[in-house]
C-alpha positions as CSV (number, residue, x, y, z in Angstrom):
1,X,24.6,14.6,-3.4
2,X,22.9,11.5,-5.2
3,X,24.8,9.1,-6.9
4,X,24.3,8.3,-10.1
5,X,24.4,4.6,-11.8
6,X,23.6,3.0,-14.7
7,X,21.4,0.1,-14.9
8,X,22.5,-1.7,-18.2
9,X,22.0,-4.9,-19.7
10,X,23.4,-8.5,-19.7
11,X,24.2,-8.6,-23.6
12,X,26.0,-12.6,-23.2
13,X,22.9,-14.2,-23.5
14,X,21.1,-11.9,-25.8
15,X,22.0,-13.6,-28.9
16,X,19.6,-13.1,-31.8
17,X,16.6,-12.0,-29.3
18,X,16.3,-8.6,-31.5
19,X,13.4,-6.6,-33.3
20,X,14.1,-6.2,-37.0
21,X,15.3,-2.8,-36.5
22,X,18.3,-4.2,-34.1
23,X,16.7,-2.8,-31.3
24,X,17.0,-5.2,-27.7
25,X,13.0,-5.0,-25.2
26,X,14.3,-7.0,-22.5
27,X,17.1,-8.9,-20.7
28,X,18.5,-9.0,-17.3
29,X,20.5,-6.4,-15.6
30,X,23.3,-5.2,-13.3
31,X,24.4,-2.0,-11.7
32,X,26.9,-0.3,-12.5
33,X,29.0,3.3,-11.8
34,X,28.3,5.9,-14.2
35,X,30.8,7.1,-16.8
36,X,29.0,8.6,-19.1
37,X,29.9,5.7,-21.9
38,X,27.9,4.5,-24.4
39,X,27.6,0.7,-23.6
40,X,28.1,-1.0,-27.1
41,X,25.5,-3.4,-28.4
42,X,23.0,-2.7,-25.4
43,X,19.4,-2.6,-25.9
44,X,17.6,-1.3,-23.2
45,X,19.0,0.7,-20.4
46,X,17.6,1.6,-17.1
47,X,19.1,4.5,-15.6
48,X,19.3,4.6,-11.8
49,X,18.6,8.6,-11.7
50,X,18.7,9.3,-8.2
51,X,17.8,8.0,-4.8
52,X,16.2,9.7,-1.8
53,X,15.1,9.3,1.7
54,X,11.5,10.2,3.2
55,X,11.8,8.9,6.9
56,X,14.1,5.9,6.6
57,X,12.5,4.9,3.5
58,X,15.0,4.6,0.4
59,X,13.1,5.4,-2.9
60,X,14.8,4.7,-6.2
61,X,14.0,6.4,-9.1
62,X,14.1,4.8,-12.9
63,X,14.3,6.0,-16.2
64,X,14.4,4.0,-18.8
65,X,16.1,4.2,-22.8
66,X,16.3,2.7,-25.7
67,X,19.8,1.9,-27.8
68,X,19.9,1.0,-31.4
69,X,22.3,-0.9,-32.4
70,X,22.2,-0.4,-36.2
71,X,22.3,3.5,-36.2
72,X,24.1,4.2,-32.1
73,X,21.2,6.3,-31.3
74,X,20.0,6.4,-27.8
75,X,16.6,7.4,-27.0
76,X,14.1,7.8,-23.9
77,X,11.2,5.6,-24.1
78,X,9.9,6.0,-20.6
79,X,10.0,8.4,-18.0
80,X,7.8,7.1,-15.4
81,X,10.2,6.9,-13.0
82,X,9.1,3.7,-10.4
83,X,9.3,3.5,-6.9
84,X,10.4,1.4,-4.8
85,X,10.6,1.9,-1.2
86,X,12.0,-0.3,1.3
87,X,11.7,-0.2,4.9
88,X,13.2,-2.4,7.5
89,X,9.8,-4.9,8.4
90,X,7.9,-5.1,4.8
91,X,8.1,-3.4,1.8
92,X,5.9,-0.3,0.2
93,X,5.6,-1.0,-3.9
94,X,4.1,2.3,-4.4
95,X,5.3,5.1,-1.8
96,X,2.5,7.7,-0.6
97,X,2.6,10.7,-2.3
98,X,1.0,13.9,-2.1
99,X,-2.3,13.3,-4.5
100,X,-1.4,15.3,-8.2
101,X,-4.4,17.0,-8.2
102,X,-3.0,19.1,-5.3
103,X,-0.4,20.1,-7.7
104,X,-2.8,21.1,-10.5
105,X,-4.9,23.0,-7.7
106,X,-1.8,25.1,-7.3
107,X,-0.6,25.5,-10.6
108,X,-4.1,27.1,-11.1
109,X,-4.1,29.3,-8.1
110,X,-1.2,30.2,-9.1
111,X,-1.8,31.4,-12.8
112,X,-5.7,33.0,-11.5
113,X,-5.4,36.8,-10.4
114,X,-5.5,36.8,-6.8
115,X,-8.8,38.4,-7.1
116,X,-10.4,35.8,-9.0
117,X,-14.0,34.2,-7.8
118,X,-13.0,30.8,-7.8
119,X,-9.5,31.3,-5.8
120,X,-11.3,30.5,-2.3
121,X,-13.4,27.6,-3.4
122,X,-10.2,25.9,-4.9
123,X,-8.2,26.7,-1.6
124,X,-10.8,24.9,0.0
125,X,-10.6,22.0,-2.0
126,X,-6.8,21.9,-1.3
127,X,-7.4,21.3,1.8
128,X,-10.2,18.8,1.6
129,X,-7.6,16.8,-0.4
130,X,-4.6,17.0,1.7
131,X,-6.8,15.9,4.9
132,X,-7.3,13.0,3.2
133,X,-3.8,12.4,2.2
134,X,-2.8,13.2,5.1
135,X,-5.1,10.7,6.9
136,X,-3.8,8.0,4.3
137,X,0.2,9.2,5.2
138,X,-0.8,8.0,9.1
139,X,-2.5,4.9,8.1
140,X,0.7,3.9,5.9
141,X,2.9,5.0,9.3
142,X,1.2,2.7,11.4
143,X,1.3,-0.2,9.1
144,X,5.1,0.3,9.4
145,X,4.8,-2.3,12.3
146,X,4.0,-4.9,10.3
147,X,6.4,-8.0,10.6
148,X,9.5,-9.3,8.6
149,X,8.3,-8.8,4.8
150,X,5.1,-10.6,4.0
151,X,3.6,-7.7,3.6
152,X,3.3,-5.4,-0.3
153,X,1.7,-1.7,-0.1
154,X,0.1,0.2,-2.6
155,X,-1.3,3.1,-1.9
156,X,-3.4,5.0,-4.5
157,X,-3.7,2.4,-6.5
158,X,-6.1,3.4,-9.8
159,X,-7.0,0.3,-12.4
160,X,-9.4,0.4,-15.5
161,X,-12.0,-1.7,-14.1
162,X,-15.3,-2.8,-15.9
163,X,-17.6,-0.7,-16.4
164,X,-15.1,2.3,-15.3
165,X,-12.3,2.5,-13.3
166,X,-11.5,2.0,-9.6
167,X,-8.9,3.8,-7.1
168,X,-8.3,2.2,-3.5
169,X,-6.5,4.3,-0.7
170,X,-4.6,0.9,0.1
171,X,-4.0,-2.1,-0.7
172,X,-1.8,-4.9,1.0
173,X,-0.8,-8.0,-1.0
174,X,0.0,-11.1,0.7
175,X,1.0,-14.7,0.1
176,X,-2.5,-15.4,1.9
177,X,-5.5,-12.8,1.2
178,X,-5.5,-9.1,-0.1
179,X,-6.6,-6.0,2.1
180,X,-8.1,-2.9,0.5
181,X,-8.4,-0.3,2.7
182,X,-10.7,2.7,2.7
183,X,-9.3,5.7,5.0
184,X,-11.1,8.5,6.5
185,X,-9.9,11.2,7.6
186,X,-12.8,13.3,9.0
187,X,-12.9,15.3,12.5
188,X,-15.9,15.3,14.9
189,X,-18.8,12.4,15.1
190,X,-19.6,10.1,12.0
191,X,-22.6,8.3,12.1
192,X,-23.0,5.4,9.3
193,X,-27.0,5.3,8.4
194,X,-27.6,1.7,7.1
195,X,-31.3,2.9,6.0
196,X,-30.2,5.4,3.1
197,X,-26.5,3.8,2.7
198,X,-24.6,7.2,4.0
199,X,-22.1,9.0,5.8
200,X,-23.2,11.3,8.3
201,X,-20.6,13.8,9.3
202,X,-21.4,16.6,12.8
203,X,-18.2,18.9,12.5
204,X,-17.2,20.4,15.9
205,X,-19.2,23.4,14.9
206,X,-22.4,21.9,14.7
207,X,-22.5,21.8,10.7
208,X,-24.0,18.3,9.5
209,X,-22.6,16.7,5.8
210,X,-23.8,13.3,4.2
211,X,-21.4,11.1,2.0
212,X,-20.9,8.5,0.3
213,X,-21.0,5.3,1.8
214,X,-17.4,4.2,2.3
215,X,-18.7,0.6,3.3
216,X,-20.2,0.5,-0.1
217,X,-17.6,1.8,-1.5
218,X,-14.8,-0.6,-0.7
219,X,-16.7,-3.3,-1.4
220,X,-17.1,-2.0,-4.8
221,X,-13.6,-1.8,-5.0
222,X,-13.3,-5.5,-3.8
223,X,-15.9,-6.5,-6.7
224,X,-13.8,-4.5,-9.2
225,X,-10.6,-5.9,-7.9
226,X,-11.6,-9.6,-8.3
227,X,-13.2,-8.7,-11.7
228,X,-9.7,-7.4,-12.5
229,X,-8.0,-10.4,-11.2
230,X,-10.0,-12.6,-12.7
231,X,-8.9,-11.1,-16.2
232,X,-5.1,-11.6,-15.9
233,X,-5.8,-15.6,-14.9
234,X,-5.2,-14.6,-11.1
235,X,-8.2,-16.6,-9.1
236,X,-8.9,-17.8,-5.8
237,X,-7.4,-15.1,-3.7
238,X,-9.2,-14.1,-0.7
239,X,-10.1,-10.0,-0.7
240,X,-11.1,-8.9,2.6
241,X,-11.9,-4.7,3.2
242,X,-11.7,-2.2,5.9
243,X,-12.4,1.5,6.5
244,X,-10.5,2.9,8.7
245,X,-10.9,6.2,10.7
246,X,-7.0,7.8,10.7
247,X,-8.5,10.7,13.1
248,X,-8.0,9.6,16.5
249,X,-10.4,11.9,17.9
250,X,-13.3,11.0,15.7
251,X,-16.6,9.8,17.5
252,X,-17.9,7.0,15.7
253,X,-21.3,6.0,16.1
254,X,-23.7,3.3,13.8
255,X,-27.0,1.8,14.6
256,X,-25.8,-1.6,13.1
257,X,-23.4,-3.2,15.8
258,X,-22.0,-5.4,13.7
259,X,-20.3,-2.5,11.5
260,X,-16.9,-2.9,14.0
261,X,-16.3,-5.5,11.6
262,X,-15.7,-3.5,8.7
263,X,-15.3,-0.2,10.1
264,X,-11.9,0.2,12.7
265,X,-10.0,2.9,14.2
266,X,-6.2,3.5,12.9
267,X,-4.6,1.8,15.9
268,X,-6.9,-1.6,15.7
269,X,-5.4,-2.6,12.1
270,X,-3.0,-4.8,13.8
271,X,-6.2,-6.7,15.8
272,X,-8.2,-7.2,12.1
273,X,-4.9,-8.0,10.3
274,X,-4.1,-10.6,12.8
275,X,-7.8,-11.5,12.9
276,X,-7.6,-12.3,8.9
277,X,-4.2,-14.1,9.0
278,X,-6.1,-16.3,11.4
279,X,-8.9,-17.4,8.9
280,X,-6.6,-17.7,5.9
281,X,-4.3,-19.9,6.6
282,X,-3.8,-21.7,3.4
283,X,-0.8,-20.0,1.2
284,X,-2.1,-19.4,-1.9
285,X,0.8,-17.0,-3.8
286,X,4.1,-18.0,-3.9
287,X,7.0,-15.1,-4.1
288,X,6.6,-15.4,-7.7
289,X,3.1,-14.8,-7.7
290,X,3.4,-12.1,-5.7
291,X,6.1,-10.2,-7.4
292,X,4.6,-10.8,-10.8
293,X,1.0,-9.4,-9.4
294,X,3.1,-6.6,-8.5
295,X,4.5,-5.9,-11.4
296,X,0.6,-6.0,-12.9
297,X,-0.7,-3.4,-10.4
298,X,2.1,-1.1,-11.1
299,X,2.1,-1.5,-15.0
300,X,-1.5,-1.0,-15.1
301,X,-1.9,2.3,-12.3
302,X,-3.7,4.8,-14.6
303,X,-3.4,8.1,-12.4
304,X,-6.5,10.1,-13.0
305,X,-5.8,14.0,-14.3
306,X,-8.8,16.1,-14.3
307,X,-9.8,18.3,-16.8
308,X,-9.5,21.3,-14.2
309,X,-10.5,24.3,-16.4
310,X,-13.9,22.3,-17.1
311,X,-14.8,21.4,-13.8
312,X,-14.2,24.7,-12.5
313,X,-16.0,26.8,-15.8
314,X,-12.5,28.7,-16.1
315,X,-11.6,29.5,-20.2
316,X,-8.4,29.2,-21.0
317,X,-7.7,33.1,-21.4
318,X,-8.3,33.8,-17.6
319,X,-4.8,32.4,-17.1
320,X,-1.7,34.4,-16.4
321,X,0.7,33.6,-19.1
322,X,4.8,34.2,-18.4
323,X,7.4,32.3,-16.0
324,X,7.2,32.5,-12.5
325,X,9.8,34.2,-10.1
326,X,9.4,32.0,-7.0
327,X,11.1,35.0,-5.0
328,X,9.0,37.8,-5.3
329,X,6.0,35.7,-6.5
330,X,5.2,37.4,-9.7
331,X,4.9,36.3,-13.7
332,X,7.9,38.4,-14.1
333,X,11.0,36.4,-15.6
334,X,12.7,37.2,-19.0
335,X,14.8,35.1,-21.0
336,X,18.2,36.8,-21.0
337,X,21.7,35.8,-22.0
338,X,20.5,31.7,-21.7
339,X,19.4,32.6,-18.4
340,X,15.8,33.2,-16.5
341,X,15.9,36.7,-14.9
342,X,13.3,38.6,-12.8
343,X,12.8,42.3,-14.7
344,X,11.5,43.1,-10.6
345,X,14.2,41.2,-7.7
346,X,17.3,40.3,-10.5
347,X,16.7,36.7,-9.4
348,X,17.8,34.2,-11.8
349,X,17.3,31.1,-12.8
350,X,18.4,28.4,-15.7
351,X,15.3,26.1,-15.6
352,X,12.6,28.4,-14.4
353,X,10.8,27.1,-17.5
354,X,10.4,24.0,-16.6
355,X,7.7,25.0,-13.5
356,X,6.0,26.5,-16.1
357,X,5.7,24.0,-18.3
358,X,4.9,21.7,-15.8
359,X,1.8,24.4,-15.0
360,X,0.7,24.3,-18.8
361,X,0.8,20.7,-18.6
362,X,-1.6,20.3,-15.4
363,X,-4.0,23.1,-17.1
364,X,-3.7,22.8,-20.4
365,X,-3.2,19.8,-22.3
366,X,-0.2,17.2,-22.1
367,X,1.3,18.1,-25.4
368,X,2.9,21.5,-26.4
369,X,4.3,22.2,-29.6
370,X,7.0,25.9,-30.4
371,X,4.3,28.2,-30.8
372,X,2.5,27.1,-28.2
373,X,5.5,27.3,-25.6
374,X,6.4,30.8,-26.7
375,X,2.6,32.0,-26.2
376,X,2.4,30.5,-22.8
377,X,6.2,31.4,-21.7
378,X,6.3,34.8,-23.2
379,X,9.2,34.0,-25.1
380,X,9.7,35.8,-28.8
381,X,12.6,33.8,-30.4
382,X,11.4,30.4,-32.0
383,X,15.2,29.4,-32.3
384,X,15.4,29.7,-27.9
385,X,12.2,28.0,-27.7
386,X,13.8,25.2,-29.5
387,X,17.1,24.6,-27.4
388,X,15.3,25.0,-24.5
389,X,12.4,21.9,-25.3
390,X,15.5,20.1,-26.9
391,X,17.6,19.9,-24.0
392,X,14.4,18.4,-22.0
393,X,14.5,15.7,-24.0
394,X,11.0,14.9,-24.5
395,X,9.7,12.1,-26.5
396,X,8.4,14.6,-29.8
397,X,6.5,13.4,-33.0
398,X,6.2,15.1,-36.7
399,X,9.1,17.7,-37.8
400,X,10.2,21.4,-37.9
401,X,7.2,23.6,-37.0
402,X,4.8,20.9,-37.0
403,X,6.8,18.9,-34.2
404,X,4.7,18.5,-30.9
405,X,6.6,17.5,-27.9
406,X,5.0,15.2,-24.8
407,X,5.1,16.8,-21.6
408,X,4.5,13.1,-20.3
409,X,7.6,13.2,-18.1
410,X,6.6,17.1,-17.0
411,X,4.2,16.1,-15.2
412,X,5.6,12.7,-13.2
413,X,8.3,14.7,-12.3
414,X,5.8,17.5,-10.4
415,X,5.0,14.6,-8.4
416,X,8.3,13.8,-7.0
């Protein structure tokens, strides 16, 4: 079972540092068990929720709240939950997860009739997607060989760059030069064409597919990452870029010799690493530095959520409404006696509403408001509808029946 603690603040110091409403932004903290008190005079609270373990790596989860003094009301801010993962050798700042587009893929599989035209073309871009995750999940493996803890990982990074914004697979921060890594994650022969700037891809079977680039692509990224540098007063870090293959059986072929430089298999990141630790040998961040660029990149990730009923031309109305039994795999559970029950298998459930919520949320749009959370639930009584979206506590605007809740929090927590 996880153990809960409470991150709360050092109030000594504090002083006067307060808004005009009494209310406390920032101070240092300490950890401490969980009691379920009320700390008094303590501004803003980070909660240690929970902490979990993906193959030796220890993930901590945050939430953070706001405490008013004046009034004793205590309030959720944010619910973005950051990770930090530490393993023995260097330290991953933002943990590889599966890509949340996968998890709106699914939550619209799931609420299409089986029958529907566009179930086999978005099973097939599941798949696309999870190769490349999964390509990016053995890249990050790897890297666990790197030494002592000079080394900070991002992976899926996404900033708002100029002119739009930029998403790199990886990216390694340290005291010397930055590494953005481009991973691919494609079986058979690719052949980079340096006369019309593409990806050639021969599957096993014979089929041939052109793409992007990726050699162009990175070193967009790099321009983009510089250019974002650049405007938070951070300058004359080195950016160096590599696209790696993650597939140890793909045949890689290139007229242009000199493309080993920038293009590598999985298991020569050490060599190019070491090669680049060779040529920059001036330390440029300090540990401060480097934990407030850190800070930056994690503050400013904008995960991108597609507009998936657009891009696949589905209305809104082809959707299975209701809440899902996860036994027997049918739209089929009724609210009864403050519990979900299946009207088919009698399997129950106390918060089978929250999956669907989290579905309405990844299809729909990220607010919901009473109305809108019977129609899509099924559920008839406005007064259950309530105490159920009340005891989520969700950050809400307006009153009564014009109240709309964020599902902000719904959807970082389908991620987890």
């Amino acid at each position: 079972m996880d153990e809960l603690f409470r991150l709360t603040d050092e109030f000594s110091s504090l002083k006067d540092d307060c808004s005009a409403d009494g209310r406390i932004f920032f101070s240092q903290g300490r950890i401490v068990p969980h009691d379920g008190r009320i700390i008094p005079h303590v501004g803003r609270i980070n909660f240690f929720v929970k902490q979990r373990t993906f193959f030796k790596t220890k993930v901590l989860f945050f939430d953070t709240f706001i405490f008013t003094k004046n009034t004793g009301n205590l309030s959720l801010i944010e619910n973005i939950s950051i990770k930090i993962s530490i393993r023995s050798g260097y330290m991953i700042i933002k943990e590889c997860e599966i890509p949340l587009k996968v998890h709106m893929l699914e939550a619209l599989m799931r609420r299409l009739p089986p029958d529907h035209a566009r179930q086999p073309i978005l099973n097939l871009d599941i798949k696309k997607i999870k190769a490349g995750y999964s390509g990016e999940y053995r890249v990050l493996s790897t890297l666990n060989a790197l030494p002592e803890k000079e080394y900070l990982l991002f992976h899926d990074l996404r900033l708002i760059g100029s002119p739009f914004p930029f998403q790199m697979d990886i990216l390694i921060l340290t005291s010397y030069f930055l590494l953005i890594i481009e991973v691919k994650n494609m079986a058979g022969e690719i052949y980079f064409d340096n006369t019309f700037n593409q990806l050639i891809r021969t599957n096993t079977d014979g089929k041939t597919e052109a793409f992007d680039d990726p050699i162009l692509q990175v070193n967009r990224q790099r321009q983009q990452l510089l250019e974002w540098l650049k405007s938070k007063k951070i300058f004359n870090i080195p950016v160096e870029t590599l696209v790696v293959s993650a597939n140890s059986s793909t045949i890689i072929r290139a007229e242009n010799r000199d493309i080993n430089r920038k293009v590598i298999r999985k298991d020569s990141i050490f060599i190019k690493i070491g090669e680049f630790k060779e040529k920059y040998k001036k330390k440029i961040l300090s540990t401060r530095d480097m934990k407030r660029i850190s800070t930056l990149l994690l503050d400013e990730h904008t995960p991108y959520i597609p507009k998936l009923l657009e891009s696949y031309g589905i209305p809104i109305n082809a959707l299975q409404t209701g809440v899902y039994c996860h036994k027997c795999y049918a739209f089929s559970m009724e609210r009864r006696l403050r519990k979900w029950i299946c009207r088919i298998c009698l399997h129950s459930s106390n918060d089978a509403h929250i999956s669907a919520l989290q579905d309405y949320v990844c299809l729909v749009k990220p607010t919901i408001t009473n109305s809108e959370f019977r129609q899509f639930l099924q559920l008839k009584s406005p007064s259950s509808a309530k105490k159920l979206l009340t005891s989520l506590k969700l950050n809400h605007s307006g009153h009564t029946k014009g109240r709309v809740y964020s599902l902000r929090s719904i959807i970082e927590d389908r991620t987890k």
